[in-house]
C-alpha distance (Angstrom), angle and dihedral (degrees) to the residues before:
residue distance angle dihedral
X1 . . .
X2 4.38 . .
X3 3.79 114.4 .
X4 3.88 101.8 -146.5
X5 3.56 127.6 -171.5
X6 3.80 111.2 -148.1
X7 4.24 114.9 -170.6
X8 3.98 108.5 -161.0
X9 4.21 100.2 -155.5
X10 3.96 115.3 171.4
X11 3.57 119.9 -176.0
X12 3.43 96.0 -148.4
X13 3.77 111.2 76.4
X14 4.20 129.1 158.9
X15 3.57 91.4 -134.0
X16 3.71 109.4 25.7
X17 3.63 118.3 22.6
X18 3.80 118.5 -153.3
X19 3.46 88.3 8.1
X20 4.05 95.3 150.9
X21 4.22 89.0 67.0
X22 3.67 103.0 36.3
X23 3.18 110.1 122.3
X24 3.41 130.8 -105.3
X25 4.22 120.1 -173.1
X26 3.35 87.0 -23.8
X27 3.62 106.2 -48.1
X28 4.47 125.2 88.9
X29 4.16 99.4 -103.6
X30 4.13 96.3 -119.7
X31 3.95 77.8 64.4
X32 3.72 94.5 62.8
X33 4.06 89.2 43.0
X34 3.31 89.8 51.6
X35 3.97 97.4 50.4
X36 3.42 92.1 38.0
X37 3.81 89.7 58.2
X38 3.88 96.2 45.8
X39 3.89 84.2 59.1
X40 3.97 90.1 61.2
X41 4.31 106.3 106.8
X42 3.46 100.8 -141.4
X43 4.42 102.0 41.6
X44 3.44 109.2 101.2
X45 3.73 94.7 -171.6
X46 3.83 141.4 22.5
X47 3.79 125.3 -165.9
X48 4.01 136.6 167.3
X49 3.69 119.7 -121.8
X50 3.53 110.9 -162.5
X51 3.86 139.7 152.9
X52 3.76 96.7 -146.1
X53 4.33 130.7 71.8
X54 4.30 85.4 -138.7
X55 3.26 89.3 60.2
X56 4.20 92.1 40.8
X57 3.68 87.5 51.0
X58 3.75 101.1 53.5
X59 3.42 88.8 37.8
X60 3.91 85.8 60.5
X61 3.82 97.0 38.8
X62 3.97 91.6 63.6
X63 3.66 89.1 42.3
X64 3.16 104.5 -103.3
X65 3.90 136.2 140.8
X66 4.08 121.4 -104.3
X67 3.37 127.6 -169.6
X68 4.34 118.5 -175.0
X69 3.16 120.8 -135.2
X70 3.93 137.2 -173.3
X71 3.89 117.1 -79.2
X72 4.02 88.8 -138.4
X73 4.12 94.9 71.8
X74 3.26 106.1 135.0
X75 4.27 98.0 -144.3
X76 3.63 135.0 -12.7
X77 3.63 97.8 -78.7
X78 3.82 95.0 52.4
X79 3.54 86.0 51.8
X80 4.25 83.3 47.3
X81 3.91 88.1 56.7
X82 3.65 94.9 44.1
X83 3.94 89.9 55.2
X84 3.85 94.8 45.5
X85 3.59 92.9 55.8
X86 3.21 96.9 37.9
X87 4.60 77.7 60.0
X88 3.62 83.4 51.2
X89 4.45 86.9 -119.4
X90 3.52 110.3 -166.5
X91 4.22 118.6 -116.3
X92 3.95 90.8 -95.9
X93 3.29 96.5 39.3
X94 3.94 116.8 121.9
X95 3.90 124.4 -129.1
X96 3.62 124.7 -173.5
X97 3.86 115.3 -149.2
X98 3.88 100.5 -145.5
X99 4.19 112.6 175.8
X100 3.69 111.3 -131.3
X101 4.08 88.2 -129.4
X102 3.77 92.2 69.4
X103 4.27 105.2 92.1
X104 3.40 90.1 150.9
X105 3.74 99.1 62.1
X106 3.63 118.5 140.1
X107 4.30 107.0 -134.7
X108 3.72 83.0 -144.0
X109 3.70 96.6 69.1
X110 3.84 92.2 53.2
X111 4.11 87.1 61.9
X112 3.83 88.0 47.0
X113 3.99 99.7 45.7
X114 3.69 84.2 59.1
X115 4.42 99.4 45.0
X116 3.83 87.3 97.4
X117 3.59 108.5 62.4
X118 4.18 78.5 56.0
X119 3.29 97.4 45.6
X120 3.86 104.0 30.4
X121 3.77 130.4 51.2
X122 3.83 123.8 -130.7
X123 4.33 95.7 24.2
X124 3.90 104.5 153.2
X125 3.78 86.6 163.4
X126 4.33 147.6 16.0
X127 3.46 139.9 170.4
X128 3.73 135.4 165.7
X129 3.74 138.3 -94.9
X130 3.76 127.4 -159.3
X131 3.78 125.1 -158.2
X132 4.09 104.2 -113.9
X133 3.80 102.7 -118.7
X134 3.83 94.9 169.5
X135 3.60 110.1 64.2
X136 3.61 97.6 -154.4
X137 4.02 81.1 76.2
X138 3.83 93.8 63.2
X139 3.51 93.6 73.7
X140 3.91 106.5 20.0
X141 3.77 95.6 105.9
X142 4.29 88.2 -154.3
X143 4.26 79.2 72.3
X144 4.03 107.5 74.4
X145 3.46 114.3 -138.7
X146 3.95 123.4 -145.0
X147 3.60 132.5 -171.1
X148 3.89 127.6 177.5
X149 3.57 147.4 -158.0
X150 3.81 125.7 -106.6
X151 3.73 98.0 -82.1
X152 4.10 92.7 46.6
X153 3.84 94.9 -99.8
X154 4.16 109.8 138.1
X155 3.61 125.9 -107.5
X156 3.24 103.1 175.4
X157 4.08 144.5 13.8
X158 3.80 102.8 -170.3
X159 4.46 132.9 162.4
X160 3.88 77.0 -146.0
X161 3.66 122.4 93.1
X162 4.18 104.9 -91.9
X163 2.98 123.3 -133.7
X164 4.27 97.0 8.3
X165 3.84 110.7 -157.4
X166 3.58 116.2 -123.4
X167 3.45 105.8 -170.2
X168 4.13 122.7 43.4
X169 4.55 119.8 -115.2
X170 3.81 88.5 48.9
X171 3.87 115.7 137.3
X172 4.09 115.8 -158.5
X173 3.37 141.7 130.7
X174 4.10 127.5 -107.8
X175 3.41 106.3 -156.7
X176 4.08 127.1 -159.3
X177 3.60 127.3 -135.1
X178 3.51 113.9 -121.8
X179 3.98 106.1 -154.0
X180 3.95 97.9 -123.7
X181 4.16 114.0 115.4
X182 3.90 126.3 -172.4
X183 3.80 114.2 -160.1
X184 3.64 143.7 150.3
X185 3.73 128.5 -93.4
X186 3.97 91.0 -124.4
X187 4.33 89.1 46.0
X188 3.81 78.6 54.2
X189 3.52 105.9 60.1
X190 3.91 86.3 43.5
X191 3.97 89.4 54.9
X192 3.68 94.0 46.9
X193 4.18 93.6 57.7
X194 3.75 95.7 44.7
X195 3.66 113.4 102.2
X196 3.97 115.8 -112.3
X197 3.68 102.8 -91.3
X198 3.53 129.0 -132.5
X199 4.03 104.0 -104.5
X200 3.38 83.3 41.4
X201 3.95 86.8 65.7
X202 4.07 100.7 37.0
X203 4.32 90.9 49.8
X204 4.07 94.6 24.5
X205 3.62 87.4 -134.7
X206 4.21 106.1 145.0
X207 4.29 87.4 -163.4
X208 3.67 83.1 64.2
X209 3.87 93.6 68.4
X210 4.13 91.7 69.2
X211 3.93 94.5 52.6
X212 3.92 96.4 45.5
X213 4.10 82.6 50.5
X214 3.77 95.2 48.9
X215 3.85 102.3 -102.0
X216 3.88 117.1 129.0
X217 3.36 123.1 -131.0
X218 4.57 118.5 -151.0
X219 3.49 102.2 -135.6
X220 4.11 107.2 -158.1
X221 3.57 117.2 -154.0
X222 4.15 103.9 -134.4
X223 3.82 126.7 -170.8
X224 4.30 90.9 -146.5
X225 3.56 117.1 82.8
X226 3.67 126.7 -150.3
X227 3.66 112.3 -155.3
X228 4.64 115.4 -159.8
X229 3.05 122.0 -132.2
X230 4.08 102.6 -133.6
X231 3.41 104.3 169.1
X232 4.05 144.3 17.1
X233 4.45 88.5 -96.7
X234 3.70 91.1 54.5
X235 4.19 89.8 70.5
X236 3.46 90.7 73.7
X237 3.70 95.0 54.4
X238 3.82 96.9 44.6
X239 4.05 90.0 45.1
X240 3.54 88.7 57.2
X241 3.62 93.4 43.0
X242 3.79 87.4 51.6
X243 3.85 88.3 50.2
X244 3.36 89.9 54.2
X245 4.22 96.3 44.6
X246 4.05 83.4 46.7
X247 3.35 91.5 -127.2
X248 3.74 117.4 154.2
């Protein structure tokens, strides 16, 4: 069984255009994904799935693999199951889904989105949950909120504040959704022929699509954000944040 990171980076984006090479202290953001990832201990691989040649060839210049994909993907994990078949990955083979927006990611949260398919039987699917500890987040609807039933399986993916407290003088936790997904090859090619589903469409949320057709997602709780870059003002915050982390 491989562990393969996959990194889906478009270059054409609504809000951000180019987004996956703009450059960040000096170096095009899929770069510092892509490093980031390699640092991980358990990936074995990491590859670039793209739709564009820019993208290919400054994937290629940093050394870096590339994989291209079709432009007609319908989200970032279609593109994800495109690129691992295109690698030929075996059935029990392990991709993670890491977004090409996340610079910040810490490697150690890639080995701990995929502890449950080791530890846990049946897991066609993870991702990782962070407990909110700027408020602002709560309501920003551009930071996904998750919550989770009693054994960590997700219930909901929502822009909407989840769970919202009726009554005042309760204590919980809101926790974020941080856009990295662990699944098998085989789970995969199941996503990838199931028609886009209809929450999926209202919150444009792709990891929607398994819940509404009956596929449970492991949410794991992690203790290292991974802040996105969504558009060209957020640099500033994340280079200071990376000035801050000493990360260079």
């Amino acid at each position: 069984m491989k562990i393969v990171v996959i990194i889906p980076a478009r270059y054409q984006s609504s809000r951000f255009e180019g987004k996956a090479l703009a450059l960040i202290a000096g170096k095009p953001m899929v770069q510092w994904v892509y490093e980031r990832s390699v640092q991980a201990v358990r990936v074995d691989d990491v590859a670039v799935a793209t739709d564009d040649q820019r993208i290919v060839d400054v994937v290629k210049k940093f050394g870096g693999k590339a994989i291209m994909t079709s432009d007609e993907n319908r989200s970032g994990t279609d593109r994800v199951a495109e690129a691992a078949a295109i690698m030929e990955l075996a059935p029990d083979d392990i991709i993670i889904n890491v977004q090409g927006d996340q610079p910040l990611l810490d490697p150690r949260s890639l080995d701990q989105v995929v502890s449950p398919f080791f530890t846990e039987s049946n897991i066609e699917m993870s991702t990782l949950g962070f407990p909110i500890e700027n408020e602002r987040e709560i309501t920003d609807p551009k930071d996904i909120k998750v919550v989770f039933d009693q054994k960590g399986f997700a219930l909901y993916f929502s822009r909407s504040t989840i769970p919202f407290c009726r009554d005042p003088g309760i204590e919980f936790d809101t926790y974020k959704h941080l856009g990295i997904y662990a699944y098998t090859r085989r789970f995969l090619e199941v996503y990838r022929s199931l028609p886009v589903g209809r929450l999926e469409e209202i919150e444009k949320l792709e990891q929607l699509r398994a819940i509404e057709y009956g596929h449970p997602i492991r949410v794991v709780v992690t203790p290292y954000d991974s802040p996105e870059v969504d558009l060209p003002v957020d640099i500033e915050r994340i280079e200071k944040k990376m000035k801050q982390m000493e990360i260079d």
